[in-house]
DOTIFI-183584 format. One record per residue (C-alpha): residue in one letter; x, y, z. Coordinates in steps of 0.25 Angstrom, whole numbers, padded with zeros to 4 digits, always signed. Each point is the difference from the previous one (the first is absolute). Last residue first. Layout:
N
AXYZ
...
END
This chain:
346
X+0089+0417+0035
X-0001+0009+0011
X-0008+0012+0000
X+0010+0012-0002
X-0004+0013+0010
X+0006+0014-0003
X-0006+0005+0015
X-0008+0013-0002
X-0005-0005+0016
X-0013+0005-0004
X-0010-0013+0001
X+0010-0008+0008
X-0002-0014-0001
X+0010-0004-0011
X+0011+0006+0006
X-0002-0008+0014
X+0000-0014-0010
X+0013+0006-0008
X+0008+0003+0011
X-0005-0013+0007
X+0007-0007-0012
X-0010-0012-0005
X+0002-0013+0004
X-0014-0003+0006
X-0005+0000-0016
X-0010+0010-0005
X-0013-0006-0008
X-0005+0011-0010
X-0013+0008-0001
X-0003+0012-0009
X-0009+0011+0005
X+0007+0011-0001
X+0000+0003+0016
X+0010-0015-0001
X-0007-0012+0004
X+0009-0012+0007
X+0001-0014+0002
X+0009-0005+0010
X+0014-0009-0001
X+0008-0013-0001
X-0013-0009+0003
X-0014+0003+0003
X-0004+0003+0012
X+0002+0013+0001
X+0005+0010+0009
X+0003+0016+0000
X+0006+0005+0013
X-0007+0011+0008
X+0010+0006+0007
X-0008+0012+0006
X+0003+0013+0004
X-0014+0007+0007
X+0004+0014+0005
X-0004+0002+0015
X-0008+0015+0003
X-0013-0001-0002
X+0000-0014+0004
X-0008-0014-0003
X-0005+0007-0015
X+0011-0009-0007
X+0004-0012+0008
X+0013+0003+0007
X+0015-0006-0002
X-0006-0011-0010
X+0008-0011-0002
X-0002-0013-0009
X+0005-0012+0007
X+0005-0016-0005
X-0001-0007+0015
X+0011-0006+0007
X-0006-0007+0013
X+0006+0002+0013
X-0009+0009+0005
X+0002+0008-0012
X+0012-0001-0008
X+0001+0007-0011
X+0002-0002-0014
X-0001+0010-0013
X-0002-0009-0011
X+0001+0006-0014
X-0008-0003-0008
X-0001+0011-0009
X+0011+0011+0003
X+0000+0007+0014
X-0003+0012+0004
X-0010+0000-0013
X-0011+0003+0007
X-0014-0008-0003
X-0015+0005+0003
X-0016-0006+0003
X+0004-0002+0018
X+0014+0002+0004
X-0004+0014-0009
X-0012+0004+0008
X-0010+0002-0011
X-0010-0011+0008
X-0011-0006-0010
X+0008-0012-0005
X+0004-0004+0014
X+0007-0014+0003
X+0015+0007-0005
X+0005-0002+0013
X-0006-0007+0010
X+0008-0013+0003
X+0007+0001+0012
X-0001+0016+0002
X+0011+0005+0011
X+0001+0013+0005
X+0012+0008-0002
X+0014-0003-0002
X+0010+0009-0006
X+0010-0012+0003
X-0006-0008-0009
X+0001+0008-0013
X+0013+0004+0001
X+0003-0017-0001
X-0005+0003-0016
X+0012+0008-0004
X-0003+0015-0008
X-0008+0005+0010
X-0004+0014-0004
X+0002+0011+0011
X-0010+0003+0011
X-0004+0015-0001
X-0004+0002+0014
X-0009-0008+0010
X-0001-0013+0000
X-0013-0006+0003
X+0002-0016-0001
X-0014+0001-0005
X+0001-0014-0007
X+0007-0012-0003
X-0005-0010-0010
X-0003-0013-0004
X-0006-0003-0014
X-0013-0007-0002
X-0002+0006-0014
X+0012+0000-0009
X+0004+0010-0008
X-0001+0005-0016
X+0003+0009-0007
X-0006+0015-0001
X+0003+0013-0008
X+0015-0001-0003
X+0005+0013-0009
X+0008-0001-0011
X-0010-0001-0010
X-0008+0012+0005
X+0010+0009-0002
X+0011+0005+0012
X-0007+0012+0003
X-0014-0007+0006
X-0007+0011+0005
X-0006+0003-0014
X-0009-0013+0003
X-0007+0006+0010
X+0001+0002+0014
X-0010+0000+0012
X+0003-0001+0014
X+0001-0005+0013
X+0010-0012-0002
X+0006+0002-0016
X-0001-0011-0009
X+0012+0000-0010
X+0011+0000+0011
X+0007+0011+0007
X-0006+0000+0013
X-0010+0012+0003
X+0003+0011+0008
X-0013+0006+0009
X+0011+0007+0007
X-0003-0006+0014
X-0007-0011-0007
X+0013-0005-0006
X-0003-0013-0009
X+0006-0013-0008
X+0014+0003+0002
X+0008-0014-0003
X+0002-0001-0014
X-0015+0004-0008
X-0014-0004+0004
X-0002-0008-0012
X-0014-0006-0001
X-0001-0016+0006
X-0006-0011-0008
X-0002-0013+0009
X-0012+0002+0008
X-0007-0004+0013
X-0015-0001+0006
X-0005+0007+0012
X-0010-0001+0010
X+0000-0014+0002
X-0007+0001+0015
X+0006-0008+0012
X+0010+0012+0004
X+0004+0004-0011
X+0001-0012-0012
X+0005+0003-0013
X-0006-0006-0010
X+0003-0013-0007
X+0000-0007-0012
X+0012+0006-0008
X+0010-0005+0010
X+0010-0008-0009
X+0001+0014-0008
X+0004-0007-0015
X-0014+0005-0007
X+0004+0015+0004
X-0013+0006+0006
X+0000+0015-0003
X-0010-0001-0011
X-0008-0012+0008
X-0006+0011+0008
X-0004-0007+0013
X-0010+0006+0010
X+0005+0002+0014
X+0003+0015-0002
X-0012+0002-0006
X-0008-0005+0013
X-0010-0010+0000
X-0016+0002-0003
X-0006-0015-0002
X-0012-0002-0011
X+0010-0006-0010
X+0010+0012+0001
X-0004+0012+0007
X+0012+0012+0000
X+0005+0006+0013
X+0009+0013+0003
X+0000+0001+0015
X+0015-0002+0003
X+0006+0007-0013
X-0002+0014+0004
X-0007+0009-0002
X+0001+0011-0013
X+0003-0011-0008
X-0013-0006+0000
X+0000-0013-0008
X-0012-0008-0002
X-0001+0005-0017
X+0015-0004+0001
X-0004-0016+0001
X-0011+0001-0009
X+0007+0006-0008
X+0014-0009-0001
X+0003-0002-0011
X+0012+0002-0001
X+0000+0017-0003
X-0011+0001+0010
X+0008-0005+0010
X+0012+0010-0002
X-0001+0006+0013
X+0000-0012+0009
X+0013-0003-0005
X+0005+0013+0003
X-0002-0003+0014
X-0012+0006+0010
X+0004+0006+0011
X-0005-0004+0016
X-0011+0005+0007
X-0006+0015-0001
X-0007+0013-0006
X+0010+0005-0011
X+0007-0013+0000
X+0015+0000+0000
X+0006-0004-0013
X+0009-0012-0005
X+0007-0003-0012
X-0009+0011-0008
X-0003-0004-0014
X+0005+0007-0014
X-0007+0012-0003
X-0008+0005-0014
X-0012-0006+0007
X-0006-0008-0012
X+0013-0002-0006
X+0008-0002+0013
X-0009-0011+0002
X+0001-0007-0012
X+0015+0001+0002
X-0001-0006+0013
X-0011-0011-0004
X+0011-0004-0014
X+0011-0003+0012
X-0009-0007+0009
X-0006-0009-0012
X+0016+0000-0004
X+0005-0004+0013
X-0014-0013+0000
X+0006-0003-0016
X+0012-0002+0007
X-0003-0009+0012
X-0006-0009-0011
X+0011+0000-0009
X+0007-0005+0012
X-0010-0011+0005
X+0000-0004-0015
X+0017-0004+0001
X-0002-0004+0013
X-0010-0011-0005
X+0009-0003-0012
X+0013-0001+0009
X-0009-0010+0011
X-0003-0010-0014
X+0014+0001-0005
X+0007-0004+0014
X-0010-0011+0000
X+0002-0006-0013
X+0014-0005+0004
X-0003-0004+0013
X-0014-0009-0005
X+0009-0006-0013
X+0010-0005+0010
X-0010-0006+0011
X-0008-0006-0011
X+0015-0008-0005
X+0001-0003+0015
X-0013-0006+0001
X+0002-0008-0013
X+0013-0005+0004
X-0006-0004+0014
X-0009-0008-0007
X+0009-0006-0009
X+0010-0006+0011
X-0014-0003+0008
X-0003-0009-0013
X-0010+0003-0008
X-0010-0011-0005
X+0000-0010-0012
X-0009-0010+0002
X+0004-0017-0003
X-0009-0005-0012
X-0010-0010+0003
X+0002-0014-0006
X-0013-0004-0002
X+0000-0016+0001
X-0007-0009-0011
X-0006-0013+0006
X+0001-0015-0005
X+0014+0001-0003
X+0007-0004-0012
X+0008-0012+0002
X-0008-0010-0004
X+0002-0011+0009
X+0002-0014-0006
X-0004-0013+0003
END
C-alpha cells in the first residue's frame, strides 16, 4: 500500500508582520524633533515680524491723530496741563481721541476737570475713561495687555506702550512756568513752528513699556544736573513705585504717557530695592505736586522687541531705532529747537 504524498488538507502559510522597531521608533522621534526645532525659530520670527508691523501702523495711527489734530486746531497737543476747575491733567494721548477713532470715547472727556470722574457707558455698565482700553496705544508684544491697574481694589486704570517725547532730563519749571525741551510741552500749547530742528529730525513718540517701576517725588531742589550713568539715578532716590509706571493712559504726567532720552533705548537702569534689583524710571517731582520743585525725569524708552524701539518722527514718518545708538544722537533728536546738525544713522 502506498501513501499519497500529497496531504489531505491545505495550510495557509501567514506572512510574518513588519512593524518598527524601537531603533526605528526613536529615529522617527528624533528626525520629528529636528524638523520641529528647525521650524520653530522661523514660525516665532514671522510672529514677531507681524507683531512689529503691527506696533508701527499703531506709531503711525498716533503720529497721523497729531498732525490731524494740529490741522484742525492749528496747535500740537499739550503734555500735560492743570485743569481749569480740578483733578489730575489729561495727557496728550487723550487729546488726540477723536483723531483714532475714538468719539465716543472723546465725546465723554472733559478737559477742563480732571480725569477721575470722567465715565463713558459700555454695554449698559458706566466705567471710568481711564480704565477703558484704547487698542491704538496697545502694542501686540506687552505681556500684560489684559489687565488694568488696580487701586486700592478698583481697576481704575488701564496701561500703555506709546509715550510723547518730554525731551532730555528737564521736563518742567513751574516756578518759571518753563517747559522742557522736548516736542510736547508741559502746560502749554506749541505749534509745529516751535519745532527748529524740522520736523524730520524730531522724535515725536516710541514706545515704553507698561508696568515699569519707578522712583518718585525725590524732591530735590535746584537745578539737578543730567545723569549721564544709570547708578545716578538710584542715589537721588524717591518713593518707590513697583509696577506702576506707564498704567495710565489718561495722566499727562510724563512717568505716566511720556519718554526722556536720558538714557538711549533700552537701557536698563538698575537699582537695588529692598534687595531686589529693579529696572526704574525716575521722576524728581510729578508735575502739578509743587509750585515750586521742577519735574527732571529719566524716563527710559523700552520695547519688547528686539535690538531696538519703534519711533514716530513730528513729520509723520515712522522707523525702528536700534539700542546702539549714540546717546549724543538719541538726546539731539528729542530737542525740538536744539539747532543740532543731527545724522540718523544708517
Amino acid at each position: 500500500m502506498f501513501l499519497d504524498p500529497s496531504p489531505s488538507f491545505s495550510t495557509t502559510q501567514t506572512p510574518p508582520r513588519r512593524a518598527f522597531t524601537l531603533v526605528e521608533l526613536l529615529v522617527v522621534i528624533a528626525i520629528i524633533g529636528i524638523l520641529v526645532g528647525l521650524l520653530l525659530p522661523a514660525v516665532q520670527a514671522a510672529r514677531e515680524a507681524a507683531r512689529r508691523m503691527s506696533c508701527s501702523n499703531n506709531m503711525k495711527q498716533i503720529m497721523l491723530a497729531v498732525h490731524n489734530y494740529e490741522s484742525a486746531t492749528k496747535r500740537i497737543p499739550p503734555a500735560w496741563t492743570r485743569p481749569a476747575l480740578s483733578g489730575d491733567g489729561w495727557s496728550a494721548q487723550a487729546r488726540i481721541l477723536p483723531y483714532i477713532e475714538q468719539l465716543a470715547l472723546a465725546d465723554s472727556v472733559d478737559y477742563a476737570a480732571g480725569y477721575g470722574n470722567s465715565t463713558i457707558l459700555v454695554d449698559g455698565e458706566r466705567i471710568r475713561i481711564a480704565a477703558f482700553r484704547v487698542p491704538t496705544y496697545q502694542c501686540p508684544s506687552e505681556i500684560r495687555d489684559d489687565q488694568r491697574y488696580n487701586d486700592d481694589g478698583d481697576p481704575y486704570h488701564y496701561p500703555l506702550n506709546y509715550g510723547y517725547n518730554a525731551g532730555r532730563w528737564m521736563v518742567y519749571n513751574p516756578a518759571t512756568d518753563t517747559p522742557g525741551d522736548g516736542a510736547f510741552q508741559t502746560g502749554r500749547l506749541s505749534g509745529f513752528r516751535d519745532i527748529l530742528d524740522g520736523l524730520s529730525n524730531t522724535l515725536g513718540f516710541a514706545e515704553v513699556k507698561a508696568w515699569n517701576p519707578y522712583l518718585r517725588d525725590a524732591g530735590l531742589d535746584g537745578n539737578l544736573p543730567r545723569p549721564t550713568e544709570t547708578a545716578q539715578i538710584c542715589a537721588l532716590a524717591g518713593s518707590f513705585k513697583r509696577n506702576t509706571g506707564h498704567t495710565e493712559w489718561v495722566d499727562g504726567r510724563a512717568h505716566q504717557t511720556a519718554f526722556t532720552t536720558t538714557f538711549t533705548p533700552n537701557t536698563k537702569v538698575l537699582c537695588d530695592i529692598s534687595g531686589i534689583e529693579y529696572d526704574v524710571d525716575f521722576t524728581n517731582m510729578r508735575e502739578g505736586r509743587s509750585d515750586d520743585l521742577t519735574t527732571f525725569s529719566a524716563v527710559t524708552s523700552r520695547s519688547y522687541h528686539s535690538g531696538g524701539v519703534m519711533v514716530g518722527l513730528m513729520d509723520g514718518s515712522v522707523r525702528f531705532v536700534t539700542e546702539s545708538i549714540e546717546r549724543q544722537i538719541w538726546q539731539d533728536l528729542s530737542t525740538r529747537a536744539g539747532r543740532e546738525s543731527t545724522q540718523w544713522p544708517e
